[in-house]
N, C-alpha and C positions, 0 to 999 in steps of 0.2 A: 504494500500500500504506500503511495507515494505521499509527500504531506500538503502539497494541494487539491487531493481527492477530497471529494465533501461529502460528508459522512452525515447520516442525520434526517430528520422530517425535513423538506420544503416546505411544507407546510408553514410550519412554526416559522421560516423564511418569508413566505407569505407573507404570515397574518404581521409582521414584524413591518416589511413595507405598508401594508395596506393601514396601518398605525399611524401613521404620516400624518396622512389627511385629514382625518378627524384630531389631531394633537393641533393639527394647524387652523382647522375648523373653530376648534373652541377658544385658540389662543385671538382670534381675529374677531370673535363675539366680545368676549370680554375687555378685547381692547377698545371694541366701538363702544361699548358701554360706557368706559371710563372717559374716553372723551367725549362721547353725550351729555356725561353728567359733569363736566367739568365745562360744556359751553352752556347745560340750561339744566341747574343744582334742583330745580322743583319738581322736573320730571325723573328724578332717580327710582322712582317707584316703580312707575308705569315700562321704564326700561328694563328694570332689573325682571321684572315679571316675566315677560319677552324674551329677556337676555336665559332666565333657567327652563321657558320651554326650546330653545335653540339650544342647549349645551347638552335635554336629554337627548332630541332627535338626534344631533351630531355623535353623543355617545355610545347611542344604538348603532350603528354603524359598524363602530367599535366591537361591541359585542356579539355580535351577527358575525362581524371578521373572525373573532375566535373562533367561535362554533363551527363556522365551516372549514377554519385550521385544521379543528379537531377531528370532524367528517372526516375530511379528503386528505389528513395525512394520515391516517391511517392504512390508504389504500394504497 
């Protein structure tokens, strides 16, 4: 076995890329939040409400990515 043979689920390679998106998804919510609330301080409320259903959808994403890690490296 040579030591650049790759040994291992792809899978778990996958679900590692496909982790990105959603890391970058939620970093890019939160960041508009903060500068929402830093150009109009009253409406903190009504963003952050918004801001936690967009962080589960993008989450889900996420967890959907594993499961089918978990499926399809298997096979």
């Amino acid at each position: 076995m040579s030591p650049l043979e790759l040994t291992g689920s792809l899978g778990i390679v996958g679900y590692g890329l496909a982790a990105i998106g959603p890391g970058i998804g939620v970093g890019l919510i939160f960041a508009s939040v903060i500068q929402g609330t830093a150009r109009q301080p009253e409406a903190r409320g009504a963003m952050m409400g918004t801001a936690w259903i967009g962080f589960a959808v993008t989450e889900a994403l996420a967890i959907i990515g594993i499961a089918l890690a978990f499926v399809f490296g298997g096979l």
